[in-house]
C-alpha positions in Angstrom: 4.1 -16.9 0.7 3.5 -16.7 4.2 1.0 -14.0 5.2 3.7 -12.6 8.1 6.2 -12.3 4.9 3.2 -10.0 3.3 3.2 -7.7 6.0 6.7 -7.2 6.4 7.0 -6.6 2.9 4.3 -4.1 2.5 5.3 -2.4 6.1 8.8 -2.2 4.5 7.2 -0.1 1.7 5.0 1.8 3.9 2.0 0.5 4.2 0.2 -0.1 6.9 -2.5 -3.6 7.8 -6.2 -2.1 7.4 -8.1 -5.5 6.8 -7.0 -8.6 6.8 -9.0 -11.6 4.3 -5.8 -14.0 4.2 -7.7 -17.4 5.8 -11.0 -16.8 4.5 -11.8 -19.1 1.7 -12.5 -17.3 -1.9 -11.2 -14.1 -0.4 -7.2 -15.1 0.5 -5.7 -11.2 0.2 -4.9 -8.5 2.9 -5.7 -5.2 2.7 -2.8 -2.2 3.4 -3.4 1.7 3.6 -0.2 4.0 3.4 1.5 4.9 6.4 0.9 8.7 6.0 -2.7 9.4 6.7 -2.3 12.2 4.6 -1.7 10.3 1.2 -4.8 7.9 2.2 -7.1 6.9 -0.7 -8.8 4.3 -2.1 -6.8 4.0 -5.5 -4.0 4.1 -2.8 -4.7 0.9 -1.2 -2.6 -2.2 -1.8 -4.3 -5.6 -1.7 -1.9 -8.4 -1.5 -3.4 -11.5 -3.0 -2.2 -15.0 -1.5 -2.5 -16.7 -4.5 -0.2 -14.4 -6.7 3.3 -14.3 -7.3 5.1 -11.5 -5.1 6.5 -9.9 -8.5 2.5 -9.1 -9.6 1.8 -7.9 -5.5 5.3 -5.8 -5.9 4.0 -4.8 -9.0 0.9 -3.3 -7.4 2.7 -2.3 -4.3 5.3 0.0 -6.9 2.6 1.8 -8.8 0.6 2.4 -5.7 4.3 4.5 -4.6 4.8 5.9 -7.4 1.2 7.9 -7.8 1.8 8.5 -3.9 4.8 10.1 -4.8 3.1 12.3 -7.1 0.5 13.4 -5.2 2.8 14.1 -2.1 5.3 16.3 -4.3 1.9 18.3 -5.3 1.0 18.7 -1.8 4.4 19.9 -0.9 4.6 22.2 -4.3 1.0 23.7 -3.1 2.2 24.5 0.5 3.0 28.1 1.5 6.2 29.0 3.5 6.1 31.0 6.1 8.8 33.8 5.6 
């Protein structure tokens, strides 16, 4: 896969570029934070390996969403309204 596929893939899903290894040899992966700054943690970051198939970085990419998910519906069950 080309590494321009990667990042339209992840930036489809949300995520953002934060650090990019892709040409360095016995690194080849990029690094992508979640769009919503507010969500940002490290279990939360996707790293895209070159050198595995896009089902296992999809794979990765899904559970990362999912626990997102979570944790955004617990922000959003926390908040108070204003009345």
């Amino acid at each position: 896969m080309k590494k321009e596929n990667a990042i339209s893939i992840a930036a489809a899903m949300g995520f953002k570029l934060d650090y990019d290894q892709w040409d360095i040899e016995d690194k080849n992966w990029i690094r992508f934070v979640l769009s919503n700054d507010d969500l940002d943690e490290k279990n939360f970051r996707l790293i895209w390996y070159k050198d595995d198939s896009i089902e296992q970085n999809l794979k990765r990419a899904a559970n990362i969403l999912f626990k997102a998910g979570q944790k955004a519906k617990i922000q959003q069950i926390n908040e108070y309204i204003y009345l």
